[in-house]
C-alpha positions as CSV (number, residue, x, y, z in Angstrom):
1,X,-21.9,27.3,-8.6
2,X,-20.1,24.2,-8.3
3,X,-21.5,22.1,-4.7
4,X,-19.4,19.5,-2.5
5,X,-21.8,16.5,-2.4
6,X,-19.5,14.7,0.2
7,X,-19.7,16.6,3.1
8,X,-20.9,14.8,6.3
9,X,-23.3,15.7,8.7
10,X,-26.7,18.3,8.6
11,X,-25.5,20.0,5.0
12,X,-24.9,16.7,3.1
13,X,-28.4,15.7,4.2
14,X,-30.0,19.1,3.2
15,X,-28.1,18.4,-0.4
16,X,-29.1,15.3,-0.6
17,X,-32.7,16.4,-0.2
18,X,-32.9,19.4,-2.4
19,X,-30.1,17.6,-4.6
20,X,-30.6,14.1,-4.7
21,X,-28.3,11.2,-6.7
22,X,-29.4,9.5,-9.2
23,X,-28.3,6.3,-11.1
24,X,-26.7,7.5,-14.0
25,X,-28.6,4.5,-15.9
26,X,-31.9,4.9,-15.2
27,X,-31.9,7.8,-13.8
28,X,-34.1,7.0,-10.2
29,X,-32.8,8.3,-7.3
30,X,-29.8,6.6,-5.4
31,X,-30.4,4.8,-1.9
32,X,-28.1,5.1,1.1
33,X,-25.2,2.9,0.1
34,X,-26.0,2.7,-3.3
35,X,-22.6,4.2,-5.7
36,X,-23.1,6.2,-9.2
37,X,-26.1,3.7,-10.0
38,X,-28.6,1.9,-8.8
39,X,-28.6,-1.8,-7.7
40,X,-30.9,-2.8,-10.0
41,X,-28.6,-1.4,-13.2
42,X,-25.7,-2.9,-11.2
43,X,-27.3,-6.6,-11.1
44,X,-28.2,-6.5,-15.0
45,X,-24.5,-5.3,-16.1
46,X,-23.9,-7.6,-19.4
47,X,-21.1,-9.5,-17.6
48,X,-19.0,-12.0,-19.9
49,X,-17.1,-13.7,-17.2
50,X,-14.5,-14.5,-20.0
51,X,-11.9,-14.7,-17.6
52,X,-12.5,-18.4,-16.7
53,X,-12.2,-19.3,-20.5
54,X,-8.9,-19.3,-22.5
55,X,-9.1,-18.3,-26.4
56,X,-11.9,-15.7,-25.7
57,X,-13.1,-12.9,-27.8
58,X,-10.8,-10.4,-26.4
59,X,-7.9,-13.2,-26.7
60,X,-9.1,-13.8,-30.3
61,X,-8.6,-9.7,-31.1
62,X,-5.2,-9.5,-29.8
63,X,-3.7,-12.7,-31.0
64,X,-0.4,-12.1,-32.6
65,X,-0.3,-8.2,-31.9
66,X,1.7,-9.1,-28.6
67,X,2.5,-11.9,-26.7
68,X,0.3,-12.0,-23.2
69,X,-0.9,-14.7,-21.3
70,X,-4.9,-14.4,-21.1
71,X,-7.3,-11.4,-21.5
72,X,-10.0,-10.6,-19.2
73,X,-13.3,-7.9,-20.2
74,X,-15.6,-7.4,-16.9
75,X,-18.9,-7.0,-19.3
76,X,-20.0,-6.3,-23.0
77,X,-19.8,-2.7,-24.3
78,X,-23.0,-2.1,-26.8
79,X,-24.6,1.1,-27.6
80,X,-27.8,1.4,-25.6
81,X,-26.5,-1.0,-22.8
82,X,-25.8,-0.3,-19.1
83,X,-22.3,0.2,-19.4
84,X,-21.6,3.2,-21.5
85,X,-23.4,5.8,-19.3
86,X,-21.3,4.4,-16.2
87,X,-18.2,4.4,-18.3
88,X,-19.2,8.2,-19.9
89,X,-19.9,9.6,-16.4
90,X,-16.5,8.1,-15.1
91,X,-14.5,9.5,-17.5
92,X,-16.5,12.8,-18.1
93,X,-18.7,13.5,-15.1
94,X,-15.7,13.2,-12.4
95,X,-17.5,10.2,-11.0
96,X,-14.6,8.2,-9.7
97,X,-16.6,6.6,-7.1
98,X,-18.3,4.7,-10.1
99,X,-14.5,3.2,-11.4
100,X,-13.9,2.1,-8.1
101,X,-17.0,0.1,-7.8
102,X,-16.4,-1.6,-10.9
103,X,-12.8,-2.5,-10.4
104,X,-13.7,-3.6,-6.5
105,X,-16.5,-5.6,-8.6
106,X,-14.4,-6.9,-11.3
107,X,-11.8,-8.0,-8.9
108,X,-14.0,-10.0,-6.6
109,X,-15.0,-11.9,-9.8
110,X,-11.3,-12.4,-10.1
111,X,-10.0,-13.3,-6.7
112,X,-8.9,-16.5,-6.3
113,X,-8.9,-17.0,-9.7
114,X,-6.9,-19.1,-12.0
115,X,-6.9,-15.9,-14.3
116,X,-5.3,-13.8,-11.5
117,X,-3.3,-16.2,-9.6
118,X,0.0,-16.2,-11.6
119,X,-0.1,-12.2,-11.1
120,X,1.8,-10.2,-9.4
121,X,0.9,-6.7,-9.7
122,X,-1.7,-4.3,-11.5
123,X,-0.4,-1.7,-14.3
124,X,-3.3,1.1,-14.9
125,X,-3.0,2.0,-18.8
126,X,-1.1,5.4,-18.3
127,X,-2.7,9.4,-19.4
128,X,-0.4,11.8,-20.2
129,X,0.4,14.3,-17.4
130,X,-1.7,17.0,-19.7
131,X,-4.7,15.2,-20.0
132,X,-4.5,13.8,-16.4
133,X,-4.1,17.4,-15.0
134,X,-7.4,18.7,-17.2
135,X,-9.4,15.5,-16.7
136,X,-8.2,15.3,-13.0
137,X,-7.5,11.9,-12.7
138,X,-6.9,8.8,-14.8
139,X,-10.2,6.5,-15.2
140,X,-7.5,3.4,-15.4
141,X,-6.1,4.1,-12.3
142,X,-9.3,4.2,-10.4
143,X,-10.6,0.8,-11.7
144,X,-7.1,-0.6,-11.0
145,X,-6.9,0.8,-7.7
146,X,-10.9,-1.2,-7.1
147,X,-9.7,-4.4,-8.7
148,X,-6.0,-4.2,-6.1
149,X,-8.3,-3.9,-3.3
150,X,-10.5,-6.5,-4.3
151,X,-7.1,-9.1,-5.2
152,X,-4.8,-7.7,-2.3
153,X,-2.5,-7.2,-5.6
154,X,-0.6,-4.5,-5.4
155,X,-0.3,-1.0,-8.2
156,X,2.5,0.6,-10.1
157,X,1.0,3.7,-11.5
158,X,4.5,5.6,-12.5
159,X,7.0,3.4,-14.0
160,X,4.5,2.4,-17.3
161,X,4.3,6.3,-18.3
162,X,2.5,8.2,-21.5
163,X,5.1,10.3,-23.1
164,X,3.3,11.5,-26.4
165,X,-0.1,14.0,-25.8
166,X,-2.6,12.8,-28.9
167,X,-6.3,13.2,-29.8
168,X,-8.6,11.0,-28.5
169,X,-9.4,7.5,-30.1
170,X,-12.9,8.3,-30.0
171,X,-14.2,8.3,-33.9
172,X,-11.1,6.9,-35.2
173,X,-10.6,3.9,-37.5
174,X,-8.7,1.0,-36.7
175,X,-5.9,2.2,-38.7
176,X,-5.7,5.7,-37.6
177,X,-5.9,4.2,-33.6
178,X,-2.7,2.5,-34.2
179,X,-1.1,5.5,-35.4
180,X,-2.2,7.4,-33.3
181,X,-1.0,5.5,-30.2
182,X,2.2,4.0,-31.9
183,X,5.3,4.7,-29.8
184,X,3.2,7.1,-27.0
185,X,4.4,5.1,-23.9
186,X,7.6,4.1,-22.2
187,X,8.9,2.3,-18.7
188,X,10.8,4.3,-17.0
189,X,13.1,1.7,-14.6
190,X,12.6,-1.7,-16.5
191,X,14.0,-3.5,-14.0
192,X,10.6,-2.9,-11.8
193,X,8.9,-5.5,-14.2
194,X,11.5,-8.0,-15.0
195,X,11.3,-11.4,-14.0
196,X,7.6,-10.5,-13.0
197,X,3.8,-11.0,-14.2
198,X,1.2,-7.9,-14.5
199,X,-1.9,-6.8,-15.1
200,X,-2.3,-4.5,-17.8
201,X,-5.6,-2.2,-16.9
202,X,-7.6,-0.3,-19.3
203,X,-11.5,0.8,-19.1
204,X,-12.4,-0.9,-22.6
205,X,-10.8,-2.5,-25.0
206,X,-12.6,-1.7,-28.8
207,X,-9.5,-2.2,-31.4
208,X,-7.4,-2.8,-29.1
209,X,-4.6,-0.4,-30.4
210,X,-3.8,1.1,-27.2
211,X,-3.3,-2.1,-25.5
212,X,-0.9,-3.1,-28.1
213,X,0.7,0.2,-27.9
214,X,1.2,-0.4,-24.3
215,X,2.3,-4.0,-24.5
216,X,5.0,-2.8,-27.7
217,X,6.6,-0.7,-24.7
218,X,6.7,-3.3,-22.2
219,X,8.6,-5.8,-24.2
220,X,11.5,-4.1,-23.5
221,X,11.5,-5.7,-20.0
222,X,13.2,-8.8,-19.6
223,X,10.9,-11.9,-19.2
224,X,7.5,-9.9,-18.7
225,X,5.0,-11.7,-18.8
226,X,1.4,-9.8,-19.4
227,X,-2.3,-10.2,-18.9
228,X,-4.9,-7.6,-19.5
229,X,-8.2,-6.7,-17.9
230,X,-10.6,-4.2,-19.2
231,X,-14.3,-3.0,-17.5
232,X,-15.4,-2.9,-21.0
233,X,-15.2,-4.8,-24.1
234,X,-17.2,-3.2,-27.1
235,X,-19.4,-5.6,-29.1
């Protein structure tokens, strides 16, 4: 039997007794105003702050795939760290709130930033519809939608579109990525983006195929100009 865990008033306190959350880290049981994990996890998230220097890993990995301006990874992605079990239970667990604490995290790093100054709007890595509609929502969206919050920079979430449904990345080599993503997105009105500077958003970067794949598509828009930001960056 599936519960609501967001209802107010005398039943969300009753299943929040019998029911309790717990940070998805370690595991102990959430305070009042604490989101998916605990404070504790939160404050030792591996962060890189990589944003405020230029040739970076991430820049490094990407350099001559496609042109972009800078490249910006919240924290390090290593098995056994803090960051996988929030970025599992986002993508797996329906636990969107956990997304948007990260992006609203990720973009306070960011505001008023060199990095995110030149920008003018946020572009979520698209799902297809199918895999949207089973999953129930797209984890990119939900960290793009915390970091415009946190910037004041507004999201296009339809015009950047996944045409192609494929398997997952997960397990893949670098090779098979690529192919697998090669020619799987499209703009619908180009137009939109010419003439302008955007955020490409993605929840980690590990090859970096998909970002490519992405940024292969958005060529096609007259004087684009592109930077990237991901939660994750593997390691």
């Amino acid at each position: 039997m599936k519960i609501e865990r967001n209802k107010s008033g005398l039943l969300s306190k009753l299943l929040h007794l019998f029911l309790p959350d717990v940070c998805v880290v370690c595991e102990r049981e959430l305070l009042e105003g604490e989101v998916g994990a605990c404070l504790s996890c939160l404050y030792k998230l591996p962060k890189t702050n990589n944003y405020k220097e230029k040739d970076n890993r991430a820049e490094i990995l990407m350099a001559g795939r496609i042109p972009f301006e800078r490249i910006a990874c919240y924290c390090a992605y290593s098995s056994g760290g803090i960051l996988p079990p929030l970025i599992h239970n986002l993508k797996y667990y329906h636990k969107k709130e956990i997304g948007l604490l990260l992006g609203r995290m990720f973009g306070e790093d960011l505001a008023d930033s060199d990095f995110i100054k030149p920008v003018d709007m946020i572009v979520p890595v698209p799902l297809h519809p199918k895999k949207k509609k089973s999953r129930g929502y797209n984890q990119a969206e939900i960290i793009a939608q915390g970091i415009s919050e946190s910037t004041s920079l507004p999201l296009s979430t339809d015009n950047l579109v996944r045409v192609v449904h494929n398997p997952t990345q997960t397990k893949r080599t670098k090779t098979e990525r690529w192919g697998n993503v090669k020619g799987i997105f499209e703009v619908v009105d180009k137009q939109i983006y010419e003439q302008k500077h955007i955020l490409l958003v993605d929840d980690v970067i590990t090859t970096g195929s998909t970002i490519e794949a992405c940024g292969t598509a958005l060529q096609k828009c007259s004087n684009l100009k592109i930077s990237i930001a991901t939660i994750g960056e593997v390691f």
